[in-house]
N, C-alpha and C positions, 0 to 999 in steps of 0.2 A: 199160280195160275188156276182160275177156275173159270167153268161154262159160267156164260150169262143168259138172260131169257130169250135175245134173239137168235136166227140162225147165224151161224158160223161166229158170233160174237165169245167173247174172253173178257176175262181179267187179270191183268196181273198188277198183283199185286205187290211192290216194292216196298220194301220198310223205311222207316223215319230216317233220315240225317240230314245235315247240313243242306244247305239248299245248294249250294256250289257242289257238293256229291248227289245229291238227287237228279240236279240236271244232268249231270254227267252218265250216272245210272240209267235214265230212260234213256238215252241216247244211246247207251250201251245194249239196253235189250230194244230198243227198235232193231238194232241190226245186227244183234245174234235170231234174234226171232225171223226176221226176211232170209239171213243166207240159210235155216235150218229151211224154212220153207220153200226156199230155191233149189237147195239142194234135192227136195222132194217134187220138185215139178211143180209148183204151186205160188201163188203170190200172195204175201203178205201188206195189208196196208194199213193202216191208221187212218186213213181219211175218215169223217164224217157219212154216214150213212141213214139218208131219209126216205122215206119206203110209207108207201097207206095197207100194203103186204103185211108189215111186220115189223118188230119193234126196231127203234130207229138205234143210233149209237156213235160214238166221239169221245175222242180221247179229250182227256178231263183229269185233272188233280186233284188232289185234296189235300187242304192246308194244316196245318195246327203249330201255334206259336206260343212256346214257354219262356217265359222269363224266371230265373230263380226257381224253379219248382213247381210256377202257379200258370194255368193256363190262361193266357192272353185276352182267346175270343169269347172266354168265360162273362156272363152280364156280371156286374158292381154286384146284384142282389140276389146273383147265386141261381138264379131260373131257368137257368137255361140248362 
């Protein structure tokens, strides 16, 4: 977990696996992360966050798919 640039915004960060564990995983900490912040009198939420205040924010994945060793979303001519 690290701060991000807006106020009260985070990241956390989950490592690589299967996508069937990854779902599982964010699911897992949406709701260790709500009852830690319940427990402290506080709410946590994932919604979307759009503001002309301040930088805006939403929960968002990021992908990366290997085959055999070689990364998938890689271009044919290697530019990318």
């Amino acid at each position: 977990m690290h701060a991000e640039a807006g106020n009260g915004q985070y990241e956390m960060a989950l490592g690589y696996t299967a996508c069937t564990y990854a779902a599982d995983n964010l699911i897992f900490m949406h709701e260790v992360v709500r009852a830690i912040a319940n427990k402290h009198g506080l709410l946590a939420t994932f919604l979307p966050k759009y503001t002309l205040d301040d930088i805006g924010s939403g929960s968002h994945v990021h992908l990366s798919l290997w085959q055999n060793g070689q990364n998938v979303f890689q271009a044919s001519d290697a530019s990318s």
